[in-house]
N, C-alpha and C positions, 0 to 999 in steps of 0.2 A: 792553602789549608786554613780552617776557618778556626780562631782561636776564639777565645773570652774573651784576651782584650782589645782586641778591636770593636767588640758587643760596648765595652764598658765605655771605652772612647768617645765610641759614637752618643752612649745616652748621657756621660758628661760634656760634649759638645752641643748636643740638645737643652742641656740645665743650663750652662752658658750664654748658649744664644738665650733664652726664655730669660735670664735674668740682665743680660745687654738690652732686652728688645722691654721688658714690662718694669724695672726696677730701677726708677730716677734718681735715686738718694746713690750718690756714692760711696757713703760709706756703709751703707748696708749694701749695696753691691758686690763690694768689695768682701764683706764676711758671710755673705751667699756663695761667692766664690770659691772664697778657702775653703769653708763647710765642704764644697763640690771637689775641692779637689783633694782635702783630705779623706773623703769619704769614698773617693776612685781609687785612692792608694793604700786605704786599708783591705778594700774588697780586692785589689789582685794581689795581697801580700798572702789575705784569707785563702784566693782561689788557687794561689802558687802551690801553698802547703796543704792543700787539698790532691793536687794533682800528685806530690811529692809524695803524697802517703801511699797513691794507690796505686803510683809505678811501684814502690817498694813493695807493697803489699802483694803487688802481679806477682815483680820478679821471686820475690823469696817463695811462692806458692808452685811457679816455674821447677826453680831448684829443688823444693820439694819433691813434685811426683817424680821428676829426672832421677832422684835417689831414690825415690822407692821406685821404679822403673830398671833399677839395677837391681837393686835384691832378688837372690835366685833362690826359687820355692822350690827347685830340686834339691837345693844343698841342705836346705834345712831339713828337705823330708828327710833324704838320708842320714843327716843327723838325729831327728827323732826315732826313726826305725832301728835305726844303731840300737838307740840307748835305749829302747823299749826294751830289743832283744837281746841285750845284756840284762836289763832286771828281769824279765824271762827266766835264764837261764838258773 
């Protein structure tokens, strides 16, 4: 199954390599790095609660029509006919 974070992995191992292979100074190395790697772990905490919102937002739409897929438009007719044909009378 193909996720995001493996998308994400792969282009922070690409920023890694690019900054092993082109950045001599180790200590900017080193805080190219961090940058990379706290910037991976914000974008899949972002992309978590993205996907969180909109399983919930499925299911509760799911449970929705299921409910209104119960309601019976016979029952109610007969209740409005009813009570028509009592103030009728």
């Amino acid at each position: 199954m193909f996720t995001l974070d493996s998308t994400l992995d792969a282009v922070q191992t690409g920023q890694k390599t690019f900054v092993k292979t082109f950045v001599q100074n180790d200590r900017i190395a080193q805080a190219m790095n961090e940058y990379v790697d706290t910037q991976t772990e914000y974008t899949k905490k972002a992309l978590k609660a993205t996907s969180d919102m909109f399983s919930n937002i499925t299911s509760e739409s799911v449970k929705a029509m299921q409910e209104a897929s119960k309601f019976d438009l016979t029952k109610i007719n007969e209740t409005f006919t009813s009570a028509f044909a009592k103030k009728a009378k």
